[in-house]
Each structure stands twice: as structure tokens, then as C-alpha cells.
C-alpha positions in Angstrom: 108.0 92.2 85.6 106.8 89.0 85.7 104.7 86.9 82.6 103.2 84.1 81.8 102.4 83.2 78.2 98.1 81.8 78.5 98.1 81.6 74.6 100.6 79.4 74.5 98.7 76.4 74.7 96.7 77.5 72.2 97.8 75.6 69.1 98.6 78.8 67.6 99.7 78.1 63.6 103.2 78.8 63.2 103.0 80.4 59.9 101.1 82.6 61.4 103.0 83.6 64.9 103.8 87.1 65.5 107.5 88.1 64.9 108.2 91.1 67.4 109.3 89.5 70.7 109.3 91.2 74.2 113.0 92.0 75.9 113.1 92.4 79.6 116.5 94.5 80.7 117.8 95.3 83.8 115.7 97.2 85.9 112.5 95.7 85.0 112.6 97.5 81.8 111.2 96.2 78.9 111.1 96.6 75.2 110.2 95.1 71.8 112.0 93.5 68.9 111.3 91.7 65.6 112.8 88.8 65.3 114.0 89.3 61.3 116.4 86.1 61.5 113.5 83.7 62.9 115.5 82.6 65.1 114.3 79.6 67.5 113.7 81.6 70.9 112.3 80.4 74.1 111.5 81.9 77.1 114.5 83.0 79.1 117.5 83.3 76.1 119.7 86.1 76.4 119.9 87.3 72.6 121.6 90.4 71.6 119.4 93.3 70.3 120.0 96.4 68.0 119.8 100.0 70.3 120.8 103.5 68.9 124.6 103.9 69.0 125.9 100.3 69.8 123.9 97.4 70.8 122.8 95.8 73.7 121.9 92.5 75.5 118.7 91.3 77.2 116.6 88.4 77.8 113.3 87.0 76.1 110.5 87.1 78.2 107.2 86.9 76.1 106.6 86.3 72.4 103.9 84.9 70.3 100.0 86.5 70.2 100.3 87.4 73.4 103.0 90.3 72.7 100.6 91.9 70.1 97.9 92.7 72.8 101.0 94.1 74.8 101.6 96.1 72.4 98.0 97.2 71.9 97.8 97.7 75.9 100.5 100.4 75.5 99.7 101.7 72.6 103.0 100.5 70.5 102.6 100.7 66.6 103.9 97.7 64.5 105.9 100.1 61.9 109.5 100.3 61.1 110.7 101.6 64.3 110.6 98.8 65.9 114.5 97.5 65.7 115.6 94.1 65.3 117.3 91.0 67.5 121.2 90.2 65.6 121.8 87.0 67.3 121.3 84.6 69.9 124.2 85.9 73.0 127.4 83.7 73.1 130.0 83.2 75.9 132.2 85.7 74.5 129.2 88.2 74.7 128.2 87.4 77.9 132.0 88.0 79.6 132.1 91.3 77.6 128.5 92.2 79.0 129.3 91.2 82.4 132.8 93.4 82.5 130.9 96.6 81.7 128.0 95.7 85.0 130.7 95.5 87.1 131.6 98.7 86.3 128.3 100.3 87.6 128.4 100.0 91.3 131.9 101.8 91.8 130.6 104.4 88.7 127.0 104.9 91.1 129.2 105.3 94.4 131.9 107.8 92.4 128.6 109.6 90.6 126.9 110.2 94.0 130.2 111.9 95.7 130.7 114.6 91.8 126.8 115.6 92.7 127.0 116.4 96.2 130.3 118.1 95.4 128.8 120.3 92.5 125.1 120.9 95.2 122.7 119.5 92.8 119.5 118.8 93.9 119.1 115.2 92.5 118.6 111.7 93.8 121.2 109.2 91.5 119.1 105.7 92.1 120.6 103.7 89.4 123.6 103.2 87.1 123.1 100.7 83.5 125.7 100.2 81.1 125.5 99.3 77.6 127.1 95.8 76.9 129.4 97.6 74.3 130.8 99.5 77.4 129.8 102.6 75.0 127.4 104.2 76.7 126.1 104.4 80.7 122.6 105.9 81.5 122.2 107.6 84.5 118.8 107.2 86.6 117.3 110.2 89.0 115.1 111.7 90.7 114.0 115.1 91.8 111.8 116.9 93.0 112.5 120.2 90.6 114.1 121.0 87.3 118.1 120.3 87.6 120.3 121.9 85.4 122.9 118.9 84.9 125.0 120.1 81.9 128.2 120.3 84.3 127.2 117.3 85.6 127.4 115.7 82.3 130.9 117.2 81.4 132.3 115.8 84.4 130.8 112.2 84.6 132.1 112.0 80.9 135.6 113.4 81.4 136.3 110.4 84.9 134.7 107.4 83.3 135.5 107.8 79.6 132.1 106.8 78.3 129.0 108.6 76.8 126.6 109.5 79.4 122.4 109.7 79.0 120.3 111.5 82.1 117.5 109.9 82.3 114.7 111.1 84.9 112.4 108.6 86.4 109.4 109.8 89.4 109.5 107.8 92.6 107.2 104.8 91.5 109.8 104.0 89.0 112.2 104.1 91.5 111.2 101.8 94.2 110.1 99.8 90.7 114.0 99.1 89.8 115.5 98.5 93.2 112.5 96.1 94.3 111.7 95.0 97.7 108.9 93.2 99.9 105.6 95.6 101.0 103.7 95.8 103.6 101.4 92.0 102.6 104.6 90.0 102.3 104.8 89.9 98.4 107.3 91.5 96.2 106.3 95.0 95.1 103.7 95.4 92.3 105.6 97.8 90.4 108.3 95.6 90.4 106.3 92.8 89.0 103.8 93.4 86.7 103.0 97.0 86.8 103.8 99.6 84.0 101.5 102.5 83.5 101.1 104.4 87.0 97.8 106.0 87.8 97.6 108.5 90.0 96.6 108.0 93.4 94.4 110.4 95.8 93.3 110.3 99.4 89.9 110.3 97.8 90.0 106.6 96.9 90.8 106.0 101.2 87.6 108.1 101.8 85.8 106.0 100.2 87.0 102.7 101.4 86.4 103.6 105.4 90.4 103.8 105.7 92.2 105.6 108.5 94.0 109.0 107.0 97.4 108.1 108.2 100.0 108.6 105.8 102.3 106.1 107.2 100.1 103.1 107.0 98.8 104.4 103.0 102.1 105.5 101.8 104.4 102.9 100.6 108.1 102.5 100.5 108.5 105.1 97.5 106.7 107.4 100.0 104.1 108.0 97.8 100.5 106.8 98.0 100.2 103.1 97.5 98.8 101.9 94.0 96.6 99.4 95.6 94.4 101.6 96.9 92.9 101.8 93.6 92.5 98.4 93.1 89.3 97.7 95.2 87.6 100.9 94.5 85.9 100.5 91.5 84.0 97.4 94.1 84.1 100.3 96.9 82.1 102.9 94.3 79.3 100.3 92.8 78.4 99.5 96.7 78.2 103.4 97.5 75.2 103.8 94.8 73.0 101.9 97.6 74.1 104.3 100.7 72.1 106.8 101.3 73.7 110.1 101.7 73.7 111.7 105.1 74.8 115.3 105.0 73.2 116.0 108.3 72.1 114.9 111.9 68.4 112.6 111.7 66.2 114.4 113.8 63.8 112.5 116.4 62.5 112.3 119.7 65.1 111.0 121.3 67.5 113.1 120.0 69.4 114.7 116.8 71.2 111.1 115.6 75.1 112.0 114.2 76.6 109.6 111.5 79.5 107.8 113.1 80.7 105.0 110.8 79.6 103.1 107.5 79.5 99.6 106.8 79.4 99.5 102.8 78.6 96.0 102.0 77.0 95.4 105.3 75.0 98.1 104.4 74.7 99.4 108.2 75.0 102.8 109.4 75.7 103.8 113.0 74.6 106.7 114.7 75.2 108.4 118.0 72.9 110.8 120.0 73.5 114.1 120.8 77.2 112.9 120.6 76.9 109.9 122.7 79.4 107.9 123.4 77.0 104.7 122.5 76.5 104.1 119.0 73.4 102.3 117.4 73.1 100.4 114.1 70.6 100.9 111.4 70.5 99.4 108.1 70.2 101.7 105.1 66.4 101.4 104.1 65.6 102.9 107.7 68.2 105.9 107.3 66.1 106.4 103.5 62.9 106.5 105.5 64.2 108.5 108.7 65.0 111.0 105.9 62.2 111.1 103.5 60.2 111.5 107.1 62.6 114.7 107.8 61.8 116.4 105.1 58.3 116.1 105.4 58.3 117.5 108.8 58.3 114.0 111.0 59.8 113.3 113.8 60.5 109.6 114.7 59.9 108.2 118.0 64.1 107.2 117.7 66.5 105.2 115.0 64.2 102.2 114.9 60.7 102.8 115.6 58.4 105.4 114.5 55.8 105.5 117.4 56.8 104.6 121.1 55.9 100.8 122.2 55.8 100.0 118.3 57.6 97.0 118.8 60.9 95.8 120.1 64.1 96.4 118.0 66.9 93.1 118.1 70.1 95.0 118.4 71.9 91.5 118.3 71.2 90.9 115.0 73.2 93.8 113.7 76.1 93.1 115.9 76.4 89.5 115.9 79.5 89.2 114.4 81.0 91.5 116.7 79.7 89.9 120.2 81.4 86.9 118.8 84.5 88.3 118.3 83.9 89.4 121.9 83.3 86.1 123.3 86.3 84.3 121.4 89.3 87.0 122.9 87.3 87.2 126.4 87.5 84.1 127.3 90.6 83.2 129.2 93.2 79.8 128.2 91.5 76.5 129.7 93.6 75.0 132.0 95.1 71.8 130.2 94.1 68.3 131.9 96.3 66.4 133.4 96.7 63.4 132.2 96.1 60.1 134.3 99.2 58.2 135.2 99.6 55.1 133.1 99.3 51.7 134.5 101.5 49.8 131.6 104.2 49.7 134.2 102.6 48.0 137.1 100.9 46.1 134.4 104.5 44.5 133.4 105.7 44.1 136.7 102.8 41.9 137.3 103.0 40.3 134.6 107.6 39.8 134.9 106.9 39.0 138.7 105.2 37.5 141.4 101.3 36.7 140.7 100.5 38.4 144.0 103.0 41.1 144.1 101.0 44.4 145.8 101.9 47.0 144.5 105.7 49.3 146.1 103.2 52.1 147.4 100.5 49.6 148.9 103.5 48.1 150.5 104.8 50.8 152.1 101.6 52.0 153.5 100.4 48.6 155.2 104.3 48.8 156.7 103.9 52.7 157.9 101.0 51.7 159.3 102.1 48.5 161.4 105.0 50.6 163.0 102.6 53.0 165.0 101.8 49.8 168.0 99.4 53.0 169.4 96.8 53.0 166.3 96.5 49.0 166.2 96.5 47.0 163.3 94.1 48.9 161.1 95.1 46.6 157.6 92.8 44.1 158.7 90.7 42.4 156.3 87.8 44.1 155.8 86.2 40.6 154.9 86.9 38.9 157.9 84.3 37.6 160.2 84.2 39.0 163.5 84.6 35.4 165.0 87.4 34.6 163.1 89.3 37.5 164.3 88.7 36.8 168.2 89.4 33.3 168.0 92.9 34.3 166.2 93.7 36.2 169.0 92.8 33.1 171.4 95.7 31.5 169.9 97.9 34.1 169.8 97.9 34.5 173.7 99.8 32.1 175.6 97.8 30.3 178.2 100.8 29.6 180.6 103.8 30.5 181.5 106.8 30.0 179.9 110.5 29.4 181.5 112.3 31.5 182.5 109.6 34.2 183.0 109.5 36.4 186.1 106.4 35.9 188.3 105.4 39.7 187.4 102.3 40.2 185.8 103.2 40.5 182.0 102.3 43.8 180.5 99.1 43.1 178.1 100.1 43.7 174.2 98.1 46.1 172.9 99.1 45.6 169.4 97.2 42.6 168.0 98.9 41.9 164.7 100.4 38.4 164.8 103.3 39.9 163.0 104.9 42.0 165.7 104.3 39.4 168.6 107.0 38.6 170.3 106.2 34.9 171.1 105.1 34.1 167.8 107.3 30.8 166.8 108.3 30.0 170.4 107.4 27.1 171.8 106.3 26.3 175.1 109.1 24.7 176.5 111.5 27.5 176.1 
């Protein structure tokens, strides 16, 4: 039971500000005083109001010009039954107050057992007692008329109080114990809504909705009040859609109505109960009609005569092939990312100038163990000449001491690194 005050930035004269106040209790239940002290209230102040038999505590939630149209929304007469506020609530009120609510949760669990012992047909939803601890109303609900007279005897005899039955229907129900619906937001008849209209499956018809009572009933299990909120939009878009009570007739077919689009303002149809369905807009289902009754047959849904022309079914369904592309297509395969060179980068940078690189390295090595593949690192810039007369002076032109007069086995592996006589001299 939410409200905001938009008047009052209104400069508003103050000699002129309306004196009945609005009282929100527990229970989103609310109620009007006049304020016969003037008292300086604001939004929020617990104040201490005059009730039949006692008196009772609540808190401010609206006052000024905007409580008069309140009161001319419900329908509330500005006469002398409207009782007053005593005072703003003090400490000592508030303990009182707060002794008699603790009261009500082991009086609702106590109440609950006397009814199912005495077979009463009766839902007890809610206990409220009076901060006098004078009096304790008692809220139900049933389906039938309950004859509660014993009831009453009994809950007054084991708590010592006066006792008031007070019936409330399911709405009002879910409307005191609250709770979250189905879009995520506190209930709307625990908010802001008072008078309840009746709901019908009607207003569902008419909005395309699926019949199913567990998605249009809401936690009260009744039919959910805001159904009736778009359906005054729902009804002034109907005026335009033509009413199709039977099958189109034409060539290709008697055409069934399958589904509406209101403020597309499409119609689909299916032949002869087909299981493809094709979309008109509603000028062509007026003409297709008015044709009907005067006896003509259309070639099919969109053109009169055959070879009349060629019909673009994308148009109608464009939204829908989209929708189709975007879910059909599968999850891209994320790109790898290319290995950074920042490292390598600093290593040339923090070492030597012509460091190669540790994997170069080790493949020039790997490569120069194998002395069957050769020396395949050579430089690819090297002239041809250079490299035969560097193999001139690699092979010793004599013989050395202390070498056996066999004929020395040719090395096949050319790389001046692995020979064997490189850095001996010829006198050893």
C-alpha cells in the first residue's frame, strides 16, 4: 500500500490544507482521520487514533489534497463520522502496542488448532490486536457460510479478550500476507491496489493467451488482476479485426483461422487443416469475405486470379526468420590469441644483442646431431664458391703423426663444427 504525495510540491496554501489524514495499519489496511489538534505530522509518524471501544495506533502515510481525491476515489463522505487522531505515539505507547503484537502469532497458532477441533469449515489467515490489548480481530476465509458462534465463545473464554470475525475473499488474503509474483515485483494487491474487479477468462480470449489455469492464476489461486490491465488496449485494437466466424472459401481450398496477430494486424490461415499456415493482413480477409458473400471464389489467400502476381511471404514473417537465424546459428569458435612477443622482446633487450632465440637454438642443435642429413643450417646467403673453398680448408692436405697408413674414412658431415681436426695443428 504504497504512496507518493505529487501535490506536494505544489505550494499548496496552508490555511487551506485539508485536515483528514490517511492511516495505514497492519495488513495494508488503511483508514482516515481528521487531524482536530493540528498536529505537525509527516509522512511516516506513528500517532494514535480514536477506533470504537478503545483506541488504536497506526502510521501516517498520505495527507494534504491528495487525501481528498482518495477519498473521492472510494467514495468516503467528509461528515462527522470520520473519527479523530488524540496524539502523536510516545515510547510508552509504543512498548504497550508492541506487547499486545506479540501476542498474535501464538493466539493464530492456538486459534487454528480450537477450529479444526470444533470442524469448521474456515481458513484463519490473520490475527490483529488492538494496541489497548482490548480487542483481537480475527481474519478468514471460506468458501460457504460458517456458523462461528461457538467459535466465538471459545476464543473469548482462552485469551481473555473481545473477539471480532471478520471475513475477507482470497485477494484480500494474499493482499495481507504479501509476497513476490510471477514478474519479480511485490504483489499489486499488496501495494497499491484496493477495490478488486472481477476477473474472467474472457479478458485471456481476447489477449491471444493460452487457457491454462496455472500460468493465469496467481498465488491467491484466483485469476490474476493484471489481466485486466491491458485489455481496454486489447479491445480498441479488436474494432479493426475483421470477424471470421467461418472457413474463407477459394480455389485452393476452404482457408481455417489459426491464429491472430492484434496489433500486427495479421491473420493466419491453414488449408483444409494443413499443417502450413499462411499470413494475410486484415484488409485481404475483409475482401476474401465481402467476395464470399457475393458468390466469389478467389484464386487462394492472396490473389484473386491465377498468375496475378507474386505474393512476398517474407514480409509478413520477417521478424520471425530472424528470430530463426539468431538461435540457429551455432557458438563461433573463440580465436586464439597470438602468443606475445614482450618476452623475447626483454630478453633481447636484458641480453646479448645477437642472442637467437631458446627454440631456434635447439633446432639448429637437433639438426647438427643427425651426421646422416648433413648440415642443412647453412646460410642460405652464401655463395656457392664460398662454401667449396671452406671445405678446401677444412680437409687436411697431409698426413698427420701418428696416423696409420689406412686410407681415412671420408667425413660426410661438412660442418666445421663437428670436425674432428678442427684446432689441431699439423705437427701433432
Amino acid at each position: 500500500m504504497n504512496a507518493f504525495d505529487w501535490l506536494s510540491h505544489m505550494g499548496i496554501p496552508e490555511v487551506d490544507k485539508f485536515d483528514i489524514v490517511e492511516i495505514k495499519f497492519k495488513g495494508g489496511r488503511k483508514d482516515y482521520f481528521r487531524n482536530t489538534g493540528l498536529l505537525p505530522l509527516t509522512t511516516g509518524d506513528p500517532v494514535v487514533v480514536d477506533v470504537p471501544n478503545g483506541h488504536h495506533i497506526g502510521y501516517v502515510s498520505l495527507q494534504g489534497e491528495l487525501v481528498r481525491l482518495q477519498m473521492q476515489k472510494r467514495k468516503i463522505k467528509n461528515d462527522d463520522n470520520i473519527l479523530g487522531i488524540y496524539r502523536i505515539a510516545t515510547e510508552k505507547d509504543l512498548e504497550k502496542w508492541q506487547e499486545a503484537k506479540n501476542r498474535e502469532i501464538p493466539t493464530l497458532y492456538r486459534s487454528k488448532q480450537i477450529i479444526e477441533e470444533l470442524k469448521l469449515g474456515m481458513k484463519l489467515s490473520d490475527v490483529e490486536y488492538q494496541a489497548d490489548n482490548s480487542k483481537a480481530t480475527f481474519y478468514y476465509s471460506a468458501d460457504d457460510r460458517v456458523d462461528f458462534r461457538e467459535l466465538i465463545k471459545v476464543l473469548a473464554s482462552e485469551f481473555k479478550i473481545r473477539v471480532e470475525m471478520r471475513q475477507i475473499s482470497l485477494r484480500q488474503e494474499a493482499g495481507r500476507l504479501g509476497g513476490i509474483g510471477v514478474c519479480g515485483r511485490e504483489l499489486c494487491c499488496s501495494t497499491w491496489i484496493h477495490d478488486f474487479k472481477s476477473v474472467t477468462t474472457s479478458a485471456a480470449r481476447y489477449q491471444n493467451l493460452s487457457l491454462n489455469p496455472s500460468k493465469l492464476s496467481g498465488q491467491c489461486g484466483r485469476l490474476k488482476c493484471c489481466l485486466n490491465f491491458e485489455l481496454d488496449s486489447y479491445l480498441s485494437a479488436l474494432e479493426d479485426i475483421p470477424n471470421v466466424e467461418k472457413p474463407l472459401l477459394t480455389e485452393a481450398g476452404s482457408a481455417k483461422l489459426q491464429k491472430t496477430d492484434i496489433f500486427r494486424r495479421l491473420m493466419w490461415f491453414s488449408y483444409n487443416d494443413d499443417n502450413n499456415w499462411h499470413s494475410i493482413d486484415c484488409d485481404r480477409v475483409k475482401m476474401i469475405l465481402d467476395q464470399n458473400a457475393k458468390g466469389i471464389t478467389p484464386y487462394n489467400l492472396q490473389q484473386d486470379k491465377p498468375f496475378e502476381g507474386e505474393f512476398d511471404q517474407n514480409k509478413n514473417n520477417q521478424d520471425l526468420e530472424l528470430l530463426d537465424k539468431k538461435f540457429a546459428q551455432g557458438k563461433r569458435k573463440k580465436k586464439r590469441k597470438p602468443k606475445s612477443k614482450k618476452p623475447y622482446a626483454a630478453s633481447r633487450e636484458g641480453g646479448a644483442p645477437n642472442q637467437e632465440p631458446h627454440d631456434k637454438r635447439n633446432r639448429n642443435q637437433k639438426n647438427n646431431r643427425n651426421p646422416k642429413k648433413g648440415n642443412r643450417n647453412q646460410n642460405p646467403q652464401e655463395n656457392p664458391a664460398q662454401a667449396q673453398g671452406r671445405a678446401g680448408q677444412q680437409a687436411p692436405k697431409g698426413k698427420n703423426k701418428g696416423q696409420s697408413n689406412k686410407r681415412r674414412r671420408p667425413n660426410r658431415n661438412r660442418n666445421p663444427k663437428n670436425d674432428p681436426n678442427k684446432g689441431k695443428s699439423d705437427g701433432q
